[in-house]
Structures are given as structure tokens and as C-alpha cells.
N, C-alpha and C positions, 0 to 999 in steps of 0.2 A: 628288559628293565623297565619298569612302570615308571621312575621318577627320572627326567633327562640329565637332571643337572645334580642328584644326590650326590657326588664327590663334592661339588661347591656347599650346598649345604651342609656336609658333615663335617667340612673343614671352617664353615661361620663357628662352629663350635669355641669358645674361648680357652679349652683346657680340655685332657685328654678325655674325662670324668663324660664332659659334655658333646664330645666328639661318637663316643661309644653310645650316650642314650639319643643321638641325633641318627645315626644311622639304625638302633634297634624301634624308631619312630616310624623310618622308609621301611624295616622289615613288616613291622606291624601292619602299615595302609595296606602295601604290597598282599600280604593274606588276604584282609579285607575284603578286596577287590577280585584274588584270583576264588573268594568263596562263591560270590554271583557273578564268576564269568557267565555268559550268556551261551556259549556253544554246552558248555560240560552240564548246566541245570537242566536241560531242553533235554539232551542227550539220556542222562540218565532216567526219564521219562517215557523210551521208548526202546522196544527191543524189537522191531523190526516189525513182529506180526500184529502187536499190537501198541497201545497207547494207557499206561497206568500211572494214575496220580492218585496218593493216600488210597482209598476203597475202592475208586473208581476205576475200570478196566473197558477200553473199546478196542473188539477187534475188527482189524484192516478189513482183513475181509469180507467186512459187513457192507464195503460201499462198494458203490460200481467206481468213480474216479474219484481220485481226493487233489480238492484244490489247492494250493498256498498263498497267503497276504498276509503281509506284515508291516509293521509301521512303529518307527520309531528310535533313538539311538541303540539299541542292542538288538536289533530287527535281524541284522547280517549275522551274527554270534547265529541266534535261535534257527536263522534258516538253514546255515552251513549244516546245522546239527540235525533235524528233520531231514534235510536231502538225501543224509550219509543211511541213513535209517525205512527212507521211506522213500516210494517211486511216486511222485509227483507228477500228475498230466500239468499242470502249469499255475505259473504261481510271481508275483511279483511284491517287488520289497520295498517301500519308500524310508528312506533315512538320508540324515544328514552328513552321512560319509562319503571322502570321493573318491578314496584311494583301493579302498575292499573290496573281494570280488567273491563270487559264491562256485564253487565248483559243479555246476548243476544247468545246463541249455538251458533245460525248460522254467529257470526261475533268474526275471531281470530285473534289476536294481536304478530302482531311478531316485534322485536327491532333488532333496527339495531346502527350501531353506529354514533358518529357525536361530531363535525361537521368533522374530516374524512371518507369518504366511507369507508366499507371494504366489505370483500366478504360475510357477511350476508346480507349486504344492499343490494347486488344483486343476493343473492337467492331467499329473500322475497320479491323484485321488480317481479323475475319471477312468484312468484306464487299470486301474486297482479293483474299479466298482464294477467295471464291466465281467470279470473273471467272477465276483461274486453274485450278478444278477444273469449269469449261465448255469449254475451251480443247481443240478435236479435233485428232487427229492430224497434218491438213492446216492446223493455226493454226499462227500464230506468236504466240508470247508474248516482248514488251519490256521485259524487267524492269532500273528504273533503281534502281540501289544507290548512296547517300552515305555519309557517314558521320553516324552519330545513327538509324541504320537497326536498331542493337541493341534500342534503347529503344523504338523506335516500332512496329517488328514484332514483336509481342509474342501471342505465344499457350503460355500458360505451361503446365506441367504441377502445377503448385501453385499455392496462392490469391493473387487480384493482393496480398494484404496481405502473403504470405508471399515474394511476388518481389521486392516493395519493402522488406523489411528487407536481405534476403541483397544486393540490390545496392547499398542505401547502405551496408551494413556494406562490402561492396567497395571501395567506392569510396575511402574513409577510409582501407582497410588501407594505402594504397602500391602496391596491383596493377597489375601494368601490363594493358592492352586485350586483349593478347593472351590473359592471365589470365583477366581478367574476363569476356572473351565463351567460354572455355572453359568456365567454369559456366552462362552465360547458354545456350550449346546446348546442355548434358544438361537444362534447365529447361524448355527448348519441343519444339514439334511442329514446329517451322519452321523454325529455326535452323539451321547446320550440313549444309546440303545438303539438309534434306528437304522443302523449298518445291518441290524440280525430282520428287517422289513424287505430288504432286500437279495438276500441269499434264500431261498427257498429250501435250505436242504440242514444237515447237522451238521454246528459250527461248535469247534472247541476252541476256546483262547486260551492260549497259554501268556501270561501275565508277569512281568517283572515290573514290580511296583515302585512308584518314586514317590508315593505317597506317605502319610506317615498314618499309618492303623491300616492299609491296605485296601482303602474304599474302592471297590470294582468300579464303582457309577463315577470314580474322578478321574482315575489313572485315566489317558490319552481322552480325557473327557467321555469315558464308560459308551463305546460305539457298539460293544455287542451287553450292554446290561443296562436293566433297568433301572430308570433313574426319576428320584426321589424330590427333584428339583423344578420348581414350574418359574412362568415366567415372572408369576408376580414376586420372586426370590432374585430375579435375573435383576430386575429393577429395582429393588430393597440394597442389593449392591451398589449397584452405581449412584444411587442420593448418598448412599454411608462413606463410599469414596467423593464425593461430591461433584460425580461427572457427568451428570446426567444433562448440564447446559456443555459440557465441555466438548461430548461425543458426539458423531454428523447425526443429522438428522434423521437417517435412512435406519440408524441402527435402533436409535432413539422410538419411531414410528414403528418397526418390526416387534420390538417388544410390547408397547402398545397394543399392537392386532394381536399379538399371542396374548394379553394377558383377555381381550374382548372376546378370543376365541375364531378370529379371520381367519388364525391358522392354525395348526393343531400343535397339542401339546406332546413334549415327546415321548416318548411306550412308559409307563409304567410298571409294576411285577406281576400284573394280571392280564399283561397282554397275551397275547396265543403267540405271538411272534419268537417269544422265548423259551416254547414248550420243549424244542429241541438245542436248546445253546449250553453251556457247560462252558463253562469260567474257573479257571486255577490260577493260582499264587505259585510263581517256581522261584522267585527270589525277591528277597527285599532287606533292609534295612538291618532289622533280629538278624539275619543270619549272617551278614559280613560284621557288625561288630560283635558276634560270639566267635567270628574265626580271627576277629581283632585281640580279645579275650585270651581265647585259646594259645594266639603266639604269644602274647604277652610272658603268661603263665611257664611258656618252653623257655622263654627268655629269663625266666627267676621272677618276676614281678608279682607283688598280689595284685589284686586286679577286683575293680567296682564298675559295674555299667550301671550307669545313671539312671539313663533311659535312652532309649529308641525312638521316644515321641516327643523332641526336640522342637517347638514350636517360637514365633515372636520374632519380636524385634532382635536383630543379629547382636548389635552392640550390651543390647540388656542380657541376652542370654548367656552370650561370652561372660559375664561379667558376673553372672550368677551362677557357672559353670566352674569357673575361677575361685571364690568364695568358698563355695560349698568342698571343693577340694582342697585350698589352703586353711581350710577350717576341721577339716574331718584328722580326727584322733588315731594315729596309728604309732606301733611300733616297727613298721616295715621301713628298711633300708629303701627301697625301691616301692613307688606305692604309684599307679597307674589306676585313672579315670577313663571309663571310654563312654561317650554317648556318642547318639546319634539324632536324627530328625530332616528338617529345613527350616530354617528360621526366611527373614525376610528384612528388606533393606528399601526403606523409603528417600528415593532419589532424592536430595537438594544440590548437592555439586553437580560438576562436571567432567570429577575426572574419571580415572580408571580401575574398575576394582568387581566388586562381588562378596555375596553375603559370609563365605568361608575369610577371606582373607581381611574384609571388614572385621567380621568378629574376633583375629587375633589382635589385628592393631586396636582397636579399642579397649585388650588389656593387657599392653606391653609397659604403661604403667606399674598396674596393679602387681604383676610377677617379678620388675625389679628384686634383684636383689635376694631374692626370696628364692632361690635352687627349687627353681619350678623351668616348666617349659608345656608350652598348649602350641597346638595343630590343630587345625582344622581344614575336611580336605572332600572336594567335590567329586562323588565316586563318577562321575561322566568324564572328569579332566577337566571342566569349561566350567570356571567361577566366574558369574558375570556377563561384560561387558572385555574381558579380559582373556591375555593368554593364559592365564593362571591356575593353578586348580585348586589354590588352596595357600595357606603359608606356614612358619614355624615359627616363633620367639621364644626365648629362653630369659633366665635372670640379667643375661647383657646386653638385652637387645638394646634397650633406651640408651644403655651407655653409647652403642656401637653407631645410636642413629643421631644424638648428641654430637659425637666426634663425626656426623656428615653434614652436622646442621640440620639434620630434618626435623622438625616439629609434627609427633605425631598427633597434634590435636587439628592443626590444618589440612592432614591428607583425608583427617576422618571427615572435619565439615565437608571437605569436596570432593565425598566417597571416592577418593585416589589412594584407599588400600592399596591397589597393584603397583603401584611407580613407588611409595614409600618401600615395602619388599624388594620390587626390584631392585632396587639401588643397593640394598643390603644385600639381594643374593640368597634372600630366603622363604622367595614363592615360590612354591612344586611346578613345575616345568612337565606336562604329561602329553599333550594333546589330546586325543576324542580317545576314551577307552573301551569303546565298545557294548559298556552297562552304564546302568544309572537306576542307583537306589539312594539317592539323595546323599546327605553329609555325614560326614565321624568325623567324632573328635578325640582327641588324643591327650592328657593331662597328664603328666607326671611329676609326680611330687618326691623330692630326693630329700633324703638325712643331712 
């Protein structure tokens, strides 16, 4: 069961009508999510002797030993799935899971933390690195990339305390990932394509993307792909966020020497380093909300995807998500919106919450009344700052949050999304799911 607490939720429902589209909401995520399970994508990619993705075909037998590394929250899914298929001499997995375990000696699981670095994440980067700087010519190296693979592969160029201010200051500005992991690889040794400077042999990543258009060079901040970012971009950031007095000076000074050339800038697409590396896409975004789609459709509903490239500010997007679906002309009984993306939530409160759960309260307003109901739902489980993964509103939520006194205009100033849902009973309950291709959203519009 992906949603813990879906009996509470479908009984928030005010009326039978509402009850039935509240739990065909949990069937819909529910697909979603099992379309980029991380074990079955990996899986179907391999039939033992060899390794085939679209046209591309490698066989096993071409290496002397094949390594394993992985990094990231669907790291454990892809390794389980590799192990079952392929004889691994050894191989080690850094994620932020702590309860999972891999069926395989020769491949160990070490957790690090996230989304702040700390100094576990760069102890188990170093002995992740070490597996890839044994790696001969005639290896093959498996390196499995998530997303959550920024934080976790961490081998900084400044002190972990100083990588841990400059990325919570991040995180707060409003930068988008794209942003964020553009400072994050002038910061490392590893980031940014030069993970593949160190393996000397042929590296295939296999890639489940949390980005939104699938940029190799951003996912886990692009450690085996070239990347298109230098440092005078790393610093064009931080003055547009306005941190560039904010952040220590050590990280401040490293960019500096990178932009004078003290230190080197990192691989580009004509480096040689890449002549042997091979990067795929095995799941992202497109394909859980077309298996959103698809249940929809089994379920009776007509069905619109928006888009998949879901960008901005959380509140405006909700809002214009909203609109365009209570605005759109149909004669369907049952008329379902599905997009997807990452939007983003610029801190000023203090409370509790995340960009999915932010963006329904901010139009629980708007769908008063109106025989509507929007979801929004974090495919990793982890909205935020939050236990949440995401929440639901319907046409009675304001009434229901009215009759508890809550004022949804003050939980928004003090991004306390999560406690205004909680109270109601109508934030998804999932814990860590194992993948992570960013957000879906869920809109249906009823007769």
C-alpha cells in the first residue's frame, strides 16, 4: 500500500460521490509511481548476458570484471535489480534509506544524509571512489544515478560546514536544481563529469531523472557527463539569489580561483574522459504521469496532461493549474488534469510543509465550491521539510478547515502547508518510496 493513511483520506470525502473520486486519486498516484519503480525499469534492461537500452546493446562478456556504484534515493530498487541479473565482483550503494537491504555480499549499502551533505556522505563517497579508481581498462563500471545523488555524493572542495551553509542558503533562495547543482559542481571533485577522470575503464549510468527535460549534466549534478556550466554561471547565481555576501568565504574564494583558472574547470563534451561512458534515461516524469493517464482512462475518465515540464513558483503554479482546468470546455462527466514537473517554494515562515502540499493549499480557495478536487504528490514520498508527500483538497476543504478555525492564508505565509493538512487528515502519509521523478498532479473536474 503506497499511501498509509488512504482509509482517512477517502473518508475526508464529504459525500459518497467524493469518497469514490478520493480513492480512484490514491489508485491513480499509486500507478504512477509503480510505472518508475526503480527495481522493474533497471530490470527490464538486462537479460543477464547482456545490457540493452533503445539501439544500444553491451555484451557481459566483453569485460573482465564489472563493478557496481550507485547513488541516490532509488540507488537500492536499481542495485537489487542488476544483482539478480548480473555477477558483480563488488559494488557499493550510497542512499538515504536505512531500513533496505540488497540480496547480494558483494554489494554494501552505506546512508548518508540529505538533502544536507554531512561528513558521512563524504566518507562513503570516498570508499565508493575507491571501487571506481581500481576499475581497468577491460572493467566495466555500473554506475546507478537517482535523484538525491547531489547530496549524497559529496566530496567537497570546502569544509563540510562550509558546504552546508552555501546549500541551505540555496535551498531557501527559490533556486531551481538546475541552479543549485551548478554551484554544487564548481564545489566538488566529482560532480559535473569528473567521477568518469577517475574510473579508467567503461562506465554505463543507468539514470532515473528528477529533473524536468532530463538534463544528464543536472540529475545527481551530471558526475559521469559533460557539463556545460563553468564557474563564471556558478557566480552569476549566487549575486541573482543575492548570496554572494551571505555565503563563507572559503566557498565565496573557490569560485573566484575557478573563474581566474587556479583550478580547473570541469570535463566538458570534448573531453577524452568520456570517449568510453554511455548515459540512459530508464525513468522519469513522461512515463508515471502517462501510467497516471492510462489508469485514469481504466477508471472512465477523459484525461488531459498538461505538461510534464512543471516549473516556478509552487503557489502561482497551483493557481494556474487550477484555472486552466476550471476554465477548459468539456462535456465529460468526469474530466481529469494530470501534470507533472517541480516547482519551488521560497522560504519566509517557519513552519512545516513542501512545494506539493504548499501548492494545494494555496488553492483551496479557488476550488471552493466548485466540484473540483487537486493533489499534488512528491513521487519520493518526502515533501519538504515534512513527513508528507504531498496533500488533497476538494470543493469542502475550506468549509472543513473554517469549522477548525484554520486560516489558510496564515499557514501559507508560514509555509506550514503540512500542520494546516494534518489537522484535516489530508496529507499522503507514504514515507521514502524508493524512486523519485519529481511531482504529479492530479485535477479533476466533476458535472
Amino acid at each position: 500500500m503506497l499511501i498509509k493513511n488512504q482509509e482517512q483520506i477517502i473518508n475526508n470525502g464529504k459525500n459518497t460521490e467524493l469518497k469514490e473520486v478520493r480513492k480512484e486519486v490514491l489508485e491513480i498516484l499509486t500507478s504512477a509511481v509503480k510505472a518508475v519503480d526503480p527495481y522493474n525499469v533497471v530490470k527490464t534492461k538486462i537479460d543477464g548476458k547482456s545490457i540493452r537500452i533503445d539501439a544500444k546493446k553491451f555484451n557481459l562478456s566483453d569485460y573482465k570484471n564489472i563493478y557496481l556504484i550507485g547513488f541516490g534515493k532509488a540507488s537500492i530498487g536499481m542495485a537489487q535489480a542488476v544483482c539478480e541479473k548480473i555477477t558483480v565482483k563488488k559494488g557499493i550503494i550510497l542512499t538515504n534509506e536505512l531500513k533496505k537491504t540488497i540480496e547480494n555480499r558483494c554489494i554494501s549499502i552505506l546512508v548518508g544524509s540529505h538533502p544536507i551533505p554531512s561528513q558521512k556522505n563524504i566518507d562513503a563517497t570516498n570508499k565508493l571512489l575507491d571501487i571506481a579508481e581500481k576499475c581497468n581498462e577491460d572493467d566495466l563500471l555500473i554506475v546507478l544515478i537517482s535523484g538525491g545523488g547531489s547530496a549524497l555524493l559529496c566530496k567537497p572542495r570546502v569544509s563540510i560546514y562550509d558546504l552546508q551553509k552555501v546549500t541551505d542558503l540555496l535551498l531557501k533562495s527559490g533556486a531551481d536544481i538546475k541552479e543549485i547543482n551548478t554551484i554544487r559542481k564548481h564545489l566538488s571533485f566529482v560532480k559535473g563529469g569528473q567521477l568518469t577522470k577517475l574510473a579508467k575503464c567503461t562506465i554505463i549510468s543507468l539514470i532515473i531523472s528528477d529533473i524536468v527535460g532530463d538534463p544528464i549534466e543536472f540529475i545527481a549534478s551530471g558526475p559521469t557527463f559533460p557539463d556545460s556550466t563553468t564557474f563564471i554561471d556558478a557566480q552569476n547565481i549566487l549575486k541573482k539569489y543575492k548570496l554572494l555576501d551571505k555565503i563563507p568565504s572559503s566557498v565565496r574564494d573557490k569560485i573566484t580561483d575557478g573563474i581566474h583558472k587556479k583550478i580547473p574547470e570541469t570535463p566538458k563534451d570534448d573531453d577524452i574522459a568520456f570517449d568510453n561512458v554511455f548515459n540512459f534515461i530508464v525513468a522519469n516524469n513522461e512515463i508515471a504521469c502517462n501510467a497516471a493517464e492510462e489508469k485514469a482512462e481504466e477508471l472512465g475518465y477523459k484525461t488531459m496532461v498538461i505538461t510534464t515540464n512543471l516549473v516556478g513558483d509552487a503557489k502561482e503554479r497551483g493557481r494556474f493549474l487550477v484555472d486552466k482546468a476550471l476554465n477548459f470546455q468539456t462535456y465529460a462527466k468526469k474530466m481529469i488534469f494530470i501534470s507533472g514537473g517541480e516547482t519551488t517554494v521560497t522560504i519566509k515562515g517557519k513552519g512545516i510543509g513542501g512545494r506539493n502540499q504548499e501548492m494545494v493549499l494555496s488553492c483551496v480557495k479557488e476550488i471552493a465550491n466548485k466540484n473540483f478536487i487537486f493533489s499534488s504528490f512528491a513521487t519520493d514520498g518526502i515533501d519538504g521539510n515534512s513527513n508528507g508527500a504531498g496533500a488533497i483538497a476538494d470543493s469542502f476543504t475550506l468549509e472543513r478547515a473554517k469549522k477548525n478555525k484554520l486560516n489558510p492564508n496564515i499557514f501559507l505565509n508560514e509555509n506550514n502547508s503540512y500542520n494546516f493538512f494534518k489537522i484535516l487528515g489530508d496529507s499522503f502519509i507514504t514515507g521514502p518510496t524508493g524512486t523519485n521523478v519529481m511531482d504529479i498532479q492530479v485535477l479533476i473536474k466533476l458535472k
